[in-house]
C-alpha positions as CSV (number, residue, x, y, z in Angstrom):
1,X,21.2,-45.8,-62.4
2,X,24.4,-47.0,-64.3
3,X,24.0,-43.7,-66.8
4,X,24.1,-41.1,-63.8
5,X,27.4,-42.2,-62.9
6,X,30.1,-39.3,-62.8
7,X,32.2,-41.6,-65.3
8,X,29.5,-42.0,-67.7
9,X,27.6,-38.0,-67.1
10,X,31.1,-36.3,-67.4
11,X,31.8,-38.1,-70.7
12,X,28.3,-37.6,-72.6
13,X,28.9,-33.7,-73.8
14,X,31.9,-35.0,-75.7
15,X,30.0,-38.1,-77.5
16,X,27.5,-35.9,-78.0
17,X,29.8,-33.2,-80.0
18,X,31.2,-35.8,-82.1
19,X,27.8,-37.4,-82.8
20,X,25.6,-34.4,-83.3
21,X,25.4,-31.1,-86.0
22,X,25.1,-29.4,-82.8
23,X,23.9,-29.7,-79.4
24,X,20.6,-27.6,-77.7
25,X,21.3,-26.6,-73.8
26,X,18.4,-25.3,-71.9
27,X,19.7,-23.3,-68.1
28,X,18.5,-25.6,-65.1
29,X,19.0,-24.0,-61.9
30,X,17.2,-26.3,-59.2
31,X,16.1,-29.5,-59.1
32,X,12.8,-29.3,-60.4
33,X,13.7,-26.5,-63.7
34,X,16.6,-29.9,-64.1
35,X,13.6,-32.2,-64.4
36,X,11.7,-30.1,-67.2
37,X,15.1,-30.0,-68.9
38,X,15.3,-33.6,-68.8
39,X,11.7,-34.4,-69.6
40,X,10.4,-31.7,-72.0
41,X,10.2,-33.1,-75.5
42,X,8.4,-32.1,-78.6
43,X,7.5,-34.4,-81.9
44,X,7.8,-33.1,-85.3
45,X,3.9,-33.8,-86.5
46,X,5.6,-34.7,-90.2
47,X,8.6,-36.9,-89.5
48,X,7.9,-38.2,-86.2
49,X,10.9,-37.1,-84.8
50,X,11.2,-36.3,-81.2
51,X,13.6,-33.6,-80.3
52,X,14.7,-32.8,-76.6
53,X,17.5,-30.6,-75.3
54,X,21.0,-32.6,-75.0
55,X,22.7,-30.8,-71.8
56,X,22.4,-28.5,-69.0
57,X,23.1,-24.7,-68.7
58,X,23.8,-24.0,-64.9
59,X,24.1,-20.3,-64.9
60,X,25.7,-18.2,-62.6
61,X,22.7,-15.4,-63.3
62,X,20.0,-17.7,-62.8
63,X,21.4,-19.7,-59.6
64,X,22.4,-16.3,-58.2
65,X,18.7,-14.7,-58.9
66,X,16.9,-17.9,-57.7
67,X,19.0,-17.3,-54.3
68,X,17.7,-13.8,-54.1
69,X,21.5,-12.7,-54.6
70,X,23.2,-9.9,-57.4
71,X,24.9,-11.6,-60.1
72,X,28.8,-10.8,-58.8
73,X,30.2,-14.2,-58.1
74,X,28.6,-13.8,-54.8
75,X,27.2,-17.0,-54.6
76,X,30.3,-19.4,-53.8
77,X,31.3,-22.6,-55.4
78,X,30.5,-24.5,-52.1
79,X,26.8,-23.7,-52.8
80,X,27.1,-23.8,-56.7
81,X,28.1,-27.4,-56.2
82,X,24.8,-28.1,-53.8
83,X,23.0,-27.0,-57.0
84,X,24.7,-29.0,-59.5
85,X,24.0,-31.9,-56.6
86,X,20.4,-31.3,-56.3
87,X,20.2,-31.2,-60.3
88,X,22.2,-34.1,-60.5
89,X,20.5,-36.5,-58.1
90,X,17.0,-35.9,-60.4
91,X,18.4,-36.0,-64.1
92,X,21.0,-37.7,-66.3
93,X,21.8,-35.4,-68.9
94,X,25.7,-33.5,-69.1
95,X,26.1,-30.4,-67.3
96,X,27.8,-27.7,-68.6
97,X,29.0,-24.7,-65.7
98,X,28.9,-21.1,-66.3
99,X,32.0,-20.6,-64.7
100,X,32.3,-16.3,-64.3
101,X,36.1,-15.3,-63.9
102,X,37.4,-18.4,-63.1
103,X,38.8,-16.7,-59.9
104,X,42.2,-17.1,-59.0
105,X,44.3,-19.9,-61.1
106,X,45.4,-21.5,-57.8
107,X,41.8,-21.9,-56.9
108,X,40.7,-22.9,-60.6
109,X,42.9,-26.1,-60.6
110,X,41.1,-27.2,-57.5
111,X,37.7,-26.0,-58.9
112,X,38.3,-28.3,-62.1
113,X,39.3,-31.2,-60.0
114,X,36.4,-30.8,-57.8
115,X,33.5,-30.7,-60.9
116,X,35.5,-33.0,-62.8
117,X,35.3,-35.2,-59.6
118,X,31.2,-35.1,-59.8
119,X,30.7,-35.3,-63.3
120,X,29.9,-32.5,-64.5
121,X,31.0,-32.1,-68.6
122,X,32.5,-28.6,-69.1
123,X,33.3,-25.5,-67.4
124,X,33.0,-22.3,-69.2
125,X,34.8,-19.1,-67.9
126,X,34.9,-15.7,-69.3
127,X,38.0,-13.4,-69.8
128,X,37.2,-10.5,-67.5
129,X,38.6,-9.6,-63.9
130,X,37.4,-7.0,-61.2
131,X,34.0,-7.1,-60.0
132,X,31.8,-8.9,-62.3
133,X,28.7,-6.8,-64.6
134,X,26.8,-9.1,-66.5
135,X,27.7,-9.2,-69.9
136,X,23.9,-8.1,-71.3
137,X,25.0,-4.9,-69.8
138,X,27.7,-3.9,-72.4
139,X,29.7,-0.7,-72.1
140,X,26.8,0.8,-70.6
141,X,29.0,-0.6,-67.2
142,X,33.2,-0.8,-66.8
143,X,34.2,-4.0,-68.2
144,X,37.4,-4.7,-67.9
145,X,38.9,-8.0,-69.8
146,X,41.6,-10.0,-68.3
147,X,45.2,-9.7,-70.0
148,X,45.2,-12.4,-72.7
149,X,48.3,-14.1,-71.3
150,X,47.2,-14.3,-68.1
151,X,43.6,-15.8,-69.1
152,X,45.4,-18.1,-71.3
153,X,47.5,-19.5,-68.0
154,X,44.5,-20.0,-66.3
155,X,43.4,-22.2,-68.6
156,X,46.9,-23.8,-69.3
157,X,46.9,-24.4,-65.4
158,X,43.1,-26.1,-65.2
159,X,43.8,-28.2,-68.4
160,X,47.1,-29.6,-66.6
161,X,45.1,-30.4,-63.4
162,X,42.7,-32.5,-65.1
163,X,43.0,-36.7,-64.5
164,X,41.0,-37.5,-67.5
165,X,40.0,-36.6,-71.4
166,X,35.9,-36.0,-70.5
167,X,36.2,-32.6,-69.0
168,X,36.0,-29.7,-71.1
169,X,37.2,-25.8,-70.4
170,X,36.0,-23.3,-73.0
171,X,37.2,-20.0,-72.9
172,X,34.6,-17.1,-73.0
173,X,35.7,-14.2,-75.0
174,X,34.2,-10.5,-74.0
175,X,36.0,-8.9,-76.5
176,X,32.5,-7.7,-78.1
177,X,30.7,-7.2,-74.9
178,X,33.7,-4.6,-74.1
179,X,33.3,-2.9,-77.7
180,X,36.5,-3.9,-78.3
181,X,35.9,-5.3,-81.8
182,X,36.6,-8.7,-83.5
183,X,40.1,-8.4,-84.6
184,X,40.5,-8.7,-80.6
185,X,38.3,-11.7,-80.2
186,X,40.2,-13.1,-82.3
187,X,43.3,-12.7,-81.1
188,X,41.9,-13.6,-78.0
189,X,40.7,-17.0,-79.5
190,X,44.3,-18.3,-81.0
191,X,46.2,-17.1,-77.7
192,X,43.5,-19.3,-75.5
193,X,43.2,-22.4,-78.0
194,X,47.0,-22.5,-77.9
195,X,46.9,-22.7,-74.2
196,X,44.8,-25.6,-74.3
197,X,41.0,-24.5,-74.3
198,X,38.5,-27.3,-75.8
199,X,36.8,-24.6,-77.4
200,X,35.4,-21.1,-77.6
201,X,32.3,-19.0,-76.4
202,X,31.2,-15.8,-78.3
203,X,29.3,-13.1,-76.5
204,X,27.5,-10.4,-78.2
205,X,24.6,-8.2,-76.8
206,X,23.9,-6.8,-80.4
207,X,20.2,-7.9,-81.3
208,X,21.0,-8.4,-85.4
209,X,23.7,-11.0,-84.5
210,X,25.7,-9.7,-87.4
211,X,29.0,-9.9,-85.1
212,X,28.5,-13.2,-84.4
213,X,28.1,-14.2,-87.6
214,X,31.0,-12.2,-88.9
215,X,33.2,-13.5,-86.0
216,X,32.4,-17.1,-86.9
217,X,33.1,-16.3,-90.3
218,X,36.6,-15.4,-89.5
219,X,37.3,-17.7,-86.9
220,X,36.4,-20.7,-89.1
221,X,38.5,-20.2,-91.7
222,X,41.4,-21.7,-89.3
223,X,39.5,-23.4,-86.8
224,X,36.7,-25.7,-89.0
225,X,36.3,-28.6,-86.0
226,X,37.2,-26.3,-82.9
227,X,33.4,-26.6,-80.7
228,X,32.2,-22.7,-80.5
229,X,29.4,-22.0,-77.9
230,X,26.7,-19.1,-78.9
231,X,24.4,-17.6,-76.4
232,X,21.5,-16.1,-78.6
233,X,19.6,-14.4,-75.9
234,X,19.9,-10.8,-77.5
235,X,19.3,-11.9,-81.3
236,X,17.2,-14.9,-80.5
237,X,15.3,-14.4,-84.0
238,X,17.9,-16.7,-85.7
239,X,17.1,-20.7,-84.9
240,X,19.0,-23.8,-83.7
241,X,19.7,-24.7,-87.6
242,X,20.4,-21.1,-88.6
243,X,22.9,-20.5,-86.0
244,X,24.7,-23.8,-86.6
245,X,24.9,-22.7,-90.2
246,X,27.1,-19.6,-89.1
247,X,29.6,-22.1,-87.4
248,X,28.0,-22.8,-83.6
249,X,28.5,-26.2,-82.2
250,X,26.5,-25.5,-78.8
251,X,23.6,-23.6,-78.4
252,X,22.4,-22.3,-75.1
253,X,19.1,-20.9,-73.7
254,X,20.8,-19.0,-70.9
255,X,17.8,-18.3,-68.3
256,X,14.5,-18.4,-70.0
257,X,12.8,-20.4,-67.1
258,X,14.1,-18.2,-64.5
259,X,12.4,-15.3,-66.7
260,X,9.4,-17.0,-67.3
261,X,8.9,-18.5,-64.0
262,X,9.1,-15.3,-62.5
263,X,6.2,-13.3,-63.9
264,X,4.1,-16.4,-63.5
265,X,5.0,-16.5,-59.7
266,X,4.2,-12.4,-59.4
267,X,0.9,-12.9,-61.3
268,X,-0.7,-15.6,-59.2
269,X,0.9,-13.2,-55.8
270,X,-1.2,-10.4,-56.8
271,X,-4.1,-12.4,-57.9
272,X,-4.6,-14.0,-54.1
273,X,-3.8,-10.3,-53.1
274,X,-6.0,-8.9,-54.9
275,X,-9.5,-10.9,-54.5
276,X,-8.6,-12.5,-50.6
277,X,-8.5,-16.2,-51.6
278,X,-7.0,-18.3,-54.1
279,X,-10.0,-19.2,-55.8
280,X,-9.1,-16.7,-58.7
281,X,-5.5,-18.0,-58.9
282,X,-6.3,-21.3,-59.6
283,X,-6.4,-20.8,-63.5
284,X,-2.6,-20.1,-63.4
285,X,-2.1,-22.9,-61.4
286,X,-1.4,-26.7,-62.2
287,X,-3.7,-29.2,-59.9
288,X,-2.1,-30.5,-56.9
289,X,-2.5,-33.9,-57.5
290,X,-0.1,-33.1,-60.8
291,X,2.3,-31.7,-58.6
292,X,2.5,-34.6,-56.2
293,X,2.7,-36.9,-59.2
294,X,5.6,-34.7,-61.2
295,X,8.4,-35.6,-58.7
296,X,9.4,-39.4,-59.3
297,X,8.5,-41.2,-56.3
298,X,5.8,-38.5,-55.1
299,X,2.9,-40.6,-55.1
């Protein structure tokens, strides 16, 4: 279709920034978690209104898991890109790329061509180096952030590859996850904005979100219409609206199908265990005929 065209896909997350308060992203890690992300709507009983998620989280954690692999940048870009392929052949909506490290600046400037090549909207990448620990992890594990300058050339050097305006590099600040403080992340911020990032990313895995909202105090002050990313999976008490209120332009739901699926998967595996047959199962189960039906073009 004329909207799934790597032109018109790659350029949507920017519209979409300068059209909306903010912008709900929901992690799609396969063709058919792409398919509830482009599908799943809900309508406000009093206004009418029908509200769907705008873009596409494809996470690092969640592909990685969903491969039956750790989370250490493991998983290649070769085989990232067949998932952003499988997604992309199934749903229209932007895609926005959890990125890790970045790797190597001479292999980031072919990385960007590559995804910018596709269509997919924005990259994010995080200022660590070594092996990676997932951020939810906090100091409990060595993090170790990347020297500032050297982060911000990586982004200086991905910004210069790029042949058009669409495609978006934000840079992902760890300065909290590594408990080195705000005054940091902020620091952090400026040197990477003035290298040419699109925008930021603020990590925190402290469940009251009161860094976050401290941070975005701050970093607002001098940057009112710079797009900040938010990933609210720790202090996911606070809504869309709330969030958006603090200063976040993009709101992401990092891997809640990958955590729900999961349990569901194990349940109905011990069920069948359990009583011999499937009859018992079937209660956690959609009917068949709902599953040939759900894929366009199945029946």
């Amino acid at each position: 279709m004329l909207t799934n065209t790597p032109d018109n896909r790659r350029s949507k997350l920017k519209k979409l920034l300068n059209l909306k308060p903010y912008i709900s992203v929901m992690e799609a890690s396969n063709g058919l978690t792409g398919l509830i992300v482009e599908n799943a709507r809900v309508e406000n009983e009093k206004t009418g209104y029908l509200k769907e998620f705008d873009a596409m989280w494809v996470s690092s954690l969640c592909d990685s898991t969903f491969k039956g692999k750790p989370d250490i940048e493991l998983v290649d870009l070769t085989s990232r890109i067949n998932t952003i392929n499988e997604i992309m052949e199934v749903t229209t909506k932007p895609i926005i790329l959890d990125g890790d490290t970045g790797g190597k600046v001479e292999h980031f400037v072919y990385n960007v061509r590559t995804l910018e090549r596709l269509g997919v909207s924005a990259i994010i990448i995080e200022d660590k180096t070594g092996l990676k620990k997932n951020s939810l992890f906090g100091t409990e594990v060595e993090q170790t952030l990347d020297d500032p300058n050297n982060f911000a050339n990586k982004i200086r050097a991905g910004k210069q590859a790029l042949v058009t305006r669409d495609f978006l590099i934000f840079a992902r600040l760890e300065s909290l996850i590594a408990g080195k403080g705000i005054d940091d992340a902020l620091f952090r911020a400026k040197k990477y904005l003035e290298a040419g990032a699109d925008g930021i990313m603020i990590h925190s895995k402290e469940k009251d979100g009161s860094e976050i909202k401290e941070f975005l105090k701050l970093f607002r002050k001098n940057y009112p219409n710079v797009p900040v990313i938010v990933v609210p999976t720790s202090y996911n008490q606070f809504t869309e609206s709330e969030l958006h209120e603090w200063g976040a332009n993009i709101i992401i739901h990092a891997n809640h199908l990958l955590r729900s699926a999961y349990p569901a998967m194990m349940k109905t595996a011990k069920t069948i265990l359990e009583n011999g047959r499937s009859k018992e199962a079937d209660e956690y189960c959609m009917p068949i005929k709902e599953i040939l039906t759900l894929i366009p073009g199945g029946k």
